[in-house]
N, C-alpha and C positions, 0 to 999 in steps of 0.2 A: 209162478206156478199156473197148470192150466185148469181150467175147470175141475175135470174128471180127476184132479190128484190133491182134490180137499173134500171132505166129508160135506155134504150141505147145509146152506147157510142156516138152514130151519136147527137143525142137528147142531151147528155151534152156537147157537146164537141158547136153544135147549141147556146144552155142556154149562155155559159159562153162566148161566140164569142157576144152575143147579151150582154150581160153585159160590155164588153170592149169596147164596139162602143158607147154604151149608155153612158160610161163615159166621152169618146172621143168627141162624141155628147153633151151633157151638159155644158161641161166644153169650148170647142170653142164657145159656143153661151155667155158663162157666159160671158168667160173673151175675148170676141171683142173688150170689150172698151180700152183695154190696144194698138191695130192697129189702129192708126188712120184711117181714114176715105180714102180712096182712095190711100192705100199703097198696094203696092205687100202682106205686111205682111195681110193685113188686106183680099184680095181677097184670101188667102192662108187661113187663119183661117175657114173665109165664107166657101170657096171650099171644105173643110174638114168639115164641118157642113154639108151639104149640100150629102156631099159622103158617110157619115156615114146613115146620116138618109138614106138614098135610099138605102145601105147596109141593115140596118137593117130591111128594109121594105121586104127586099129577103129572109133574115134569119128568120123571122116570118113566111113568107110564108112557108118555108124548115118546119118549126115548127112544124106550123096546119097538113101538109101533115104526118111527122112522130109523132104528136100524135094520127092521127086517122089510123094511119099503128099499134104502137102499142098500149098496154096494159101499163095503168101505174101502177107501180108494187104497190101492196099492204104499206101501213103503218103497222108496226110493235111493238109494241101491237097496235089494230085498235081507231080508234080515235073516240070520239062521234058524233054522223049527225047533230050536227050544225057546228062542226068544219069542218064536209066535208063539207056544206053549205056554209062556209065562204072563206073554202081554193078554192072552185069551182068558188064561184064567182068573188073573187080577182084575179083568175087565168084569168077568162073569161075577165075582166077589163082591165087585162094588155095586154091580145093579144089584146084587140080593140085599145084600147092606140095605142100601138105601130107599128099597123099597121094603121089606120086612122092618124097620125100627119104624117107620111113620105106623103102619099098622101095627104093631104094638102098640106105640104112645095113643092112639086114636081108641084102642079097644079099652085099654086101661082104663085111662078117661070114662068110657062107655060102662064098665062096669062097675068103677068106684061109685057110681048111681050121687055126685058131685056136680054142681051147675059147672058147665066149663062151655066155651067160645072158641069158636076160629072166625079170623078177621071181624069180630066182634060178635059174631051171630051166634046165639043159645045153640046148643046144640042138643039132641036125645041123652037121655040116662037112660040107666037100666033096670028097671021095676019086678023084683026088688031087687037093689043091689048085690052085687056077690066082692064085696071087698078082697075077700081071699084071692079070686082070681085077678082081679085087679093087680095083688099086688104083687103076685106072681109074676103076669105080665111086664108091671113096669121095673121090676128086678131084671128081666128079661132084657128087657130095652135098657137100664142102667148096665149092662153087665158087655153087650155088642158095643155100645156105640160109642167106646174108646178102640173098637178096632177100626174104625172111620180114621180117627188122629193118622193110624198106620197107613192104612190102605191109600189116602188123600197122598200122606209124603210119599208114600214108593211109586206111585204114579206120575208124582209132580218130577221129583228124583228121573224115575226111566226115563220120562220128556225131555228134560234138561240135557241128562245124560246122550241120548239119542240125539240130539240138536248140537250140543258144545261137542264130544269125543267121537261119534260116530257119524257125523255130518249128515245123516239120511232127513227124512222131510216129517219122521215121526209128529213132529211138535208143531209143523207147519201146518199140514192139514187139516188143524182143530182152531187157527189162528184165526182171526175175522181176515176179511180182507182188505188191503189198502186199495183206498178211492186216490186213483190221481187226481192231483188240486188241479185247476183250468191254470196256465199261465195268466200272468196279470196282465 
């Protein structure tokens, strides 16, 4: 592939940082129950839920700013305009996703007026607390972000799909790139 028919490497290198937090992120919320309840283990899990998503609220932003810096490279034979229709709007889906649930979880936190951390540092409460709205919000945020499970498989799905049955380069130009090795 040449240059100009892969998204940049800042952009993939972004994508696939935002996919390893998100599993990182998932996967500490899933399995908490395994910490009980007011163990080191269990504020460690939390802490890491918690670090990931505000992480990945940064890398979304990094996202927006280098998709509108560049040009995303063409598909390869071009695909029909509903399929750009679909792939646009699933794409627009998952940045709101993933950037509205971190600011929930972040505000939540902020108003349940509860000592909480990201990457271990204290972070503000809220003087005085408004629990209600807290817990609204994090209803809010429990309530979206099983539509991530979705939104992640039908994207990973279209890739596949696009790459195995439709041969185009969909899947290829989010791929890192291979370094040819020197002969020996």
């Amino acid at each position: 592939m040449r240059k100009n028919d892969r998204f940049s490497g800042i952009q993939i290198a972004l994508h696939w940082a935002v996919f390893i937090l998100l599993i990182i992120t998932y996967a500490t919320i899933e399995l908490r129950g395994l910490a009980p309840r007011g163990t080191l283990a269990r504020q460690i899990v939390i802490g890491t839920h918690f670090s990931c998503g505000f992480a990945i609220l940064l890398l979304m932003v990094a996202r927006l700013f280098y998709k509108m810096k560049y040009a995303t490279p063409p598909i390869e034979p071009p695909n029909p305009r509903w399929q750009r229709y679909l792939a646009n709007l699933t794409h627009a889906l998952i940045y709101a996703l993933f950037l509205v649930l971190p600011v929930l979880g972040v505000a939540s936190r902020y108003w349940r007026g509860n000592d909480w951390a990201l990457f271990g540092i204290g972070m503000p409460v809220a003087a005085p607390a408004n629990p209600e709205l807290a817990r609204t919000l994090i209803d809010l945020h429990e309530t979206l972000a099983p539509l991530g499970y979705w939104l992640i498989g039908l994207h990973a799905a279209a890739a596949l799909f696009h790459h195995y049955f439709m041969r185009d380069n969909t899947l290829l130009r989010m791929m890192p790139a291979r370094r040819d090795r020197p002969s020996a």
